[in-house]
N, C-alpha and C positions, 0 to 999 in steps of 0.2 A: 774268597777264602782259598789258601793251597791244600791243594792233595796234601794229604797224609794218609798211607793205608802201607799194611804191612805184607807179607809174604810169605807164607812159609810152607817148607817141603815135604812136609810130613818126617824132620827127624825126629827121634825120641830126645834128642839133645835139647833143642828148639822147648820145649814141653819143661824141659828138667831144669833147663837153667835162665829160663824165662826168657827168649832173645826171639828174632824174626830173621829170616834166611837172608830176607832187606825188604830196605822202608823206601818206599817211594814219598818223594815227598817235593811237590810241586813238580816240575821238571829235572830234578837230581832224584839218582837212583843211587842205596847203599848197598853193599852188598855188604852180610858178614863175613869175617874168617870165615871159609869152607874147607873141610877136608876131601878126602878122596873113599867116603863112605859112600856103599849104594847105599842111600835112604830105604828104598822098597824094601830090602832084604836086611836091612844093619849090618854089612860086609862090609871088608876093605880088605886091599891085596897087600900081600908082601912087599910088589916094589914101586918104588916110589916113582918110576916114568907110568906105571898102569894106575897111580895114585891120584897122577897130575891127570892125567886124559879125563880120570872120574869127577875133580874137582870141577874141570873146566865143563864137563855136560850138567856140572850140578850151577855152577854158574850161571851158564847156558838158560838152562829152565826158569832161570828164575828172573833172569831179563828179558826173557820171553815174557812170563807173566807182568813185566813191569812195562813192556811196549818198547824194549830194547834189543840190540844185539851187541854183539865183541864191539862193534863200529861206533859204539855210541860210548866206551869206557874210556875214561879220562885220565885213571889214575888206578895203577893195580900195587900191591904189597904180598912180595912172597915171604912166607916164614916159614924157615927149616931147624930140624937140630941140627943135620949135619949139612955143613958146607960143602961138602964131599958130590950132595944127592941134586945142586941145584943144574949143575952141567948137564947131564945127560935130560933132564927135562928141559932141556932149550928148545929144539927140534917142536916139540907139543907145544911150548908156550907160542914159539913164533906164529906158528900155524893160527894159532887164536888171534894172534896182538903185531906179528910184526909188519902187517898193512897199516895200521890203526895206532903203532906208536905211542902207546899211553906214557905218563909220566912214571915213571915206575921204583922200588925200592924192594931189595932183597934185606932182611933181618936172619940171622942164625939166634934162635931164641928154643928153648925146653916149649913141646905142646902138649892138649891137656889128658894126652890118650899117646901111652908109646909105640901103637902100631902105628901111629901119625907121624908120616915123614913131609907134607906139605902140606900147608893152609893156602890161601890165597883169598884176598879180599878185593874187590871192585868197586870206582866210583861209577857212575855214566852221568850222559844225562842226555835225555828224552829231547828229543826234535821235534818231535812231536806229540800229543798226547794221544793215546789211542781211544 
């Protein structure tokens, strides 16, 4: 039978709108839209390059707990309101993904919180099971 088990961060969002930060599920790892909240504290910054940095350690965390890292993402979706904000976060996304090359897609779409200037969502998938 496959893995299925889920993941979550401790947001109070995860809780609210009944979702999991991501689901492992056999050797694919999902990740959801993440924003750039510190979970621990329910914070998020003004600008949207210290937005991106917070998203990618909440990502981070959570392919850790799923027995992954960046290395293992297959497929990343950024979402912004403004088109304006997704340039200067290049620099941070590269650092994450530009060894690793995922398939990747930028959306300019309204998110569900207007301090939110970036989400970003990950596939991976596990090389190995931990």
């Amino acid at each position: 039978m496959t893995e299925r088990r889920s993941i979550l961060s401790g947001s109070t969002f995860e809780e609210q709108i009944g979702y999991a930060r991501a689901v492992v599920d056999g050797d694919r790892v999902h990740v959801s839209g993440t924003t750039g909240f510190d979970y621990a504290a329910m914070t998020i910054s003004d600008d949207v390059v210290e937005q991106a940095e917070q998203v990618l350690r909440n990502i981070e965390a959570a392919l850790a707990e799923a027995g992954c890292t960046f290395a293992d993402v297959v497929r990343v979706r950024y979402l912004l309101p403004d088109r304006d904000d997704f340039e200067p976060c290049w620099p941070v996304l590269r650092r994450a993904f530009g060894e690793v090359r995922p398939a990747a897609t930028m959306l300019v779409c309204g998110l569900a919180d207007p301090r939110m200037k970036i989400e970003i969502e990950v596939y991976a998938r596990r090389t190995a099971t931990p």
